[in-house]
C-alpha positions as CSV (number, residue, x, y, z in Angstrom):
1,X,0.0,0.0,0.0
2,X,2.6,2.2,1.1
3,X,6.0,0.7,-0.1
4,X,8.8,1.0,-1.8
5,X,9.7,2.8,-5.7
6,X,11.5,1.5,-8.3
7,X,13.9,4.4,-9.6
8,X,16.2,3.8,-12.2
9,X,16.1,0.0,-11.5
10,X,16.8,0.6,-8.1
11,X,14.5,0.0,-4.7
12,X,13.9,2.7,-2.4
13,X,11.6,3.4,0.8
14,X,9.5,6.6,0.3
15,X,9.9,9.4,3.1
16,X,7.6,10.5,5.3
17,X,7.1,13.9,3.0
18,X,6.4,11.7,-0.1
19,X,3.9,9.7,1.4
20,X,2.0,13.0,2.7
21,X,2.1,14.4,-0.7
22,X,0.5,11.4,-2.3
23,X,-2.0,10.5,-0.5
24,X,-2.8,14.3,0.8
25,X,-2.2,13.6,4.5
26,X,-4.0,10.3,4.8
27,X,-3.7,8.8,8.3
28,X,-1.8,5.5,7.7
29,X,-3.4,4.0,10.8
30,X,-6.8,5.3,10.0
31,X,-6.4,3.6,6.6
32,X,-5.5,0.1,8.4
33,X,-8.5,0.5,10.4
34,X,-11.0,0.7,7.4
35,X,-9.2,-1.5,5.4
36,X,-9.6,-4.1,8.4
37,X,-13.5,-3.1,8.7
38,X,-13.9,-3.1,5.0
39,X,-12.5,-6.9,5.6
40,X,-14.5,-8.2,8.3
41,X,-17.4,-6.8,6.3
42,X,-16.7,-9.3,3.3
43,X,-16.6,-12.1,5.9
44,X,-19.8,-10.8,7.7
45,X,-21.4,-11.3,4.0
46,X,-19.7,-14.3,3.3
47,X,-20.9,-17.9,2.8
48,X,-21.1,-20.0,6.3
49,X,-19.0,-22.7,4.6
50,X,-16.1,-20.2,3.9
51,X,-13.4,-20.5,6.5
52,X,-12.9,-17.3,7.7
53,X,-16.2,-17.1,8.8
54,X,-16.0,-20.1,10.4
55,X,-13.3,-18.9,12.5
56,X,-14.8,-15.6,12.6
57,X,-17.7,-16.9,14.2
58,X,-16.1,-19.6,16.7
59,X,-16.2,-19.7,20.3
60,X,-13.0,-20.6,22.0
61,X,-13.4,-23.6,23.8
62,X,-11.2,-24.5,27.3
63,X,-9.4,-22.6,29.6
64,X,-5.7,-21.5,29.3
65,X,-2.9,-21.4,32.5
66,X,-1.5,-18.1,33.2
67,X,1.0,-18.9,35.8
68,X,4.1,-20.4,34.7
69,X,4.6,-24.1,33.8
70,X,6.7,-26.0,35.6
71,X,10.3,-27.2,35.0
């Protein structure tokens, strides 16, 4: 989404001020957080047979130690 250029056949990272100037100061992390409602959306409308929604709609089972285990 955000990553590097090809220049003259070489690789580069963009800087900080090219990223502001193309995308006109677009919050990076609020574009992460649509991007991951935008995807649970599509598994929201998805097929119960898909397994993403499976997963997405699981219940963890079981209970999980939170003290250290023994040597």
């Amino acid at each position: 989404m955000y990553g590097p250029v090809v220049e003259q056949g070489i690789w580069r990272i963009r800087s900080n001020g090219e990223l502001v100037a193309l995308y006109e100061d677009l919050d990076i992390a609020a574009d992460i957080k649509k991007k991951i409602l935008e995807w649970t959306g599509y598994v929201v409308r998805n097929d119960h047979r898909r397994t993403g929604k499976k997963i997405f709609e699981s219940k963890p089972e079981g209970s999980r130690r939170r003290e250290r285990h023994r040597l």
